[in-house]
N, C-alpha and C positions, 0 to 999 in steps of 0.2 A: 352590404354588397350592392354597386349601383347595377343600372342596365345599362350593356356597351352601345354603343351603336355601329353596324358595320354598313361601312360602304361597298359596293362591289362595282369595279369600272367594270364593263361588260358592253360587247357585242352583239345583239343576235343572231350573228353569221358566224359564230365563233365555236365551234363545235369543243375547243378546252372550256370554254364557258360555261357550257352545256354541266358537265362534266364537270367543274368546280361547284355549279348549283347544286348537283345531286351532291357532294360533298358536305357541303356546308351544311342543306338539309339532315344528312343523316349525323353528322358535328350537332347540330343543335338539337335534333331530337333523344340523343344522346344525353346532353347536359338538360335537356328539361325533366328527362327521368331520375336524374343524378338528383336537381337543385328545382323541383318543382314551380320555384318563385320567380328565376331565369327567364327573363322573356326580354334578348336582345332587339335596337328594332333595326330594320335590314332596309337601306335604300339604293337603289339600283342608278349609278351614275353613268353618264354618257362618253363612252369611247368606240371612234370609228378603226376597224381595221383597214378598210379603205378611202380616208376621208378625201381622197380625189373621186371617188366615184361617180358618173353620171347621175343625176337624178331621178334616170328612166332604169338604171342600171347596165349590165350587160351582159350578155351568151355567153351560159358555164365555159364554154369550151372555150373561147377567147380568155374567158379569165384566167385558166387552169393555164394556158398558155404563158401568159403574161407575167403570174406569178411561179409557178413551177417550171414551168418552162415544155408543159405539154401533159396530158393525162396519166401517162405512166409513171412519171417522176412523180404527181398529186397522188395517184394510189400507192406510190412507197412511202409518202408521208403520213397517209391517212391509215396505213394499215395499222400502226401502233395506236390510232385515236381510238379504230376500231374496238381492239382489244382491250383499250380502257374504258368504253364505253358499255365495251359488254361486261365490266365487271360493276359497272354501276348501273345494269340494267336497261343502258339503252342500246339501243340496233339502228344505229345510225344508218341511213339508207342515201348515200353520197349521187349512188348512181340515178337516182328520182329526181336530184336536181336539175333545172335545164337552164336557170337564169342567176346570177349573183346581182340582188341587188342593193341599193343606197339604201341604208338602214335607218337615218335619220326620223320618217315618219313611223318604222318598228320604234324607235326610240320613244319619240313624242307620244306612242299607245300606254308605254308601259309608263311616263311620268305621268300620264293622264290619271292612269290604274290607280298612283299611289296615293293620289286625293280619296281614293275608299278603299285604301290599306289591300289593294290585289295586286302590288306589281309583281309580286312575287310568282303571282301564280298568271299572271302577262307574261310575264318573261318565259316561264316553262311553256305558255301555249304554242310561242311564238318560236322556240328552239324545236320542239316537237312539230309544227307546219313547215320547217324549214327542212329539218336534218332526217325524220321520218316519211311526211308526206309530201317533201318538194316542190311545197306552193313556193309564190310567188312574194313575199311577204316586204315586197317595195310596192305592192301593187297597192290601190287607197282600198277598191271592191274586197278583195283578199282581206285587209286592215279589218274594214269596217264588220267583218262576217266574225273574223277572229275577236273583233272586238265584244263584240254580240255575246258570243260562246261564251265569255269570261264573266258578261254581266252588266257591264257599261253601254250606259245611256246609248241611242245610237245617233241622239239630238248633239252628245258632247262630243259623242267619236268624231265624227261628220266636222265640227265645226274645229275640233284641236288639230286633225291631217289638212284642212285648207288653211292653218292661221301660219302664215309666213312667220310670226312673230316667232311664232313657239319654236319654229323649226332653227331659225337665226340664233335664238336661247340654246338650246342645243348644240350648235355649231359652236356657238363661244364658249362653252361649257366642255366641250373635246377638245379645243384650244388652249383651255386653262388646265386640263389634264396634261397635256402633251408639257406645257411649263413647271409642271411640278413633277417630268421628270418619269413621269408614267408613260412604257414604251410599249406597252403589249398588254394582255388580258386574255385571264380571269386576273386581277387585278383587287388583292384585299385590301381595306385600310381601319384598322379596326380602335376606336373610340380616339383615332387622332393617334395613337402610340402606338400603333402596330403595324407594317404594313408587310402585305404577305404577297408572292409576286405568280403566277401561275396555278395550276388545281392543284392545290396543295390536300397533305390526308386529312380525313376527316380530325385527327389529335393534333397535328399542328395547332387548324383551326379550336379545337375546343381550348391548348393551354392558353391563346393566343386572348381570346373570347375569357377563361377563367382569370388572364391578369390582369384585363381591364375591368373586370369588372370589380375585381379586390380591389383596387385604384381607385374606382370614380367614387366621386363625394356620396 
């Protein structure tokens, strides 16, 4: 039996994303107690829900406007995330938001992470600062504190949010998502042969997970 490898496109402004990680976590904690030897590896790949974004971002209230069409139509959407989030234990806290912004340097935190195998647990900091405590998490200060928390260098944090480069890497990388077809996120693709579209249930994920890995060499 190989190990699969899963990709997950993902947002951090994406509160189903939120919500597909606790999935997939309890999917995999699952099959490690099943199949003790099971240790898929998980990379966390770049997709913008609003790749027009500002770079400084913009006021919830404008955005809730622009894409729902105003705060009341956003809380008949969100009231079902609620409910799903409360069964995977989180308590989303919408209303602490006050800013949406350009995710791109949330991004570049979490590909930083996965050079010391933590993007996993970047990505959960950075849903939790967002969807619990309604930081700012376009903010670099915000970045670099949350970076901190997790355990990363504050000499690499610092230098990967000012490297143009990385952020460009990035941009091209949610461009080449968008070509292959990927329209939306929590977004699985699991060892090239699977790919699974929304927070799907934690069995999806595990048979999805058990046939690649019967498969790979």
């Amino acid at each position: 039996m190989g190990q699969p490898i899963i990709d997950i496109f993902s947002d951090p402004i994406c509160p189903w994303c939120m919500i597909g990680k606790r999935r997939l976590d309890r999917a995999m904690e699952k099959m490690r107690q099943a199949t003790p030897g099971l240790a898929p590896r998980v990379r966390w790949r770049v997709f913008q829900l609003n790749p027009s974004m500002p770079a400084e971002g913009m006021d919830r209230s404008v955005y809730l406007a622009a894409k729902f069409g105003g705060a009341d139509r956003a809380g008949e959407v969100y009231r079902e995330i609620r409910r799903q989030g409360q069964a995977e234990g989180i308590a989303f806290s919408f209303d602490r938001i006050r800013r949406t912004p350009n995710t791109l340097k949330a991004q570049a935190l979490i590909a930083l992470a996965d050079g010391e195998q933590r993007a996993s647990e970047m990505a959960e900091r950075l849903f939790h600062a967002y969807f619990l405590e309604g930081l700012d998490i376009g903010d670099g200060a915000v970045l670099e504190g949350l970076g901190a928390e997790v355990g990363l260098a504050m000499e690499s944090v610092v230098s990967c949010l000012a490297d143009d480069g990385v952020i460009d890497g990035l941009r091209a990388e949610d461009a080449a998502a968008r070509a292959e077809s990927i329209t939306g996120v929590p977004h699985f693709v699991i060892d090239g042969r699977y790919s699974l579209s929304g927070a799907v249930a934690p069995e999806v994920l595990m048979r999805a997970i058990d046939l690649a890995a019967q498969a790979a060499p």
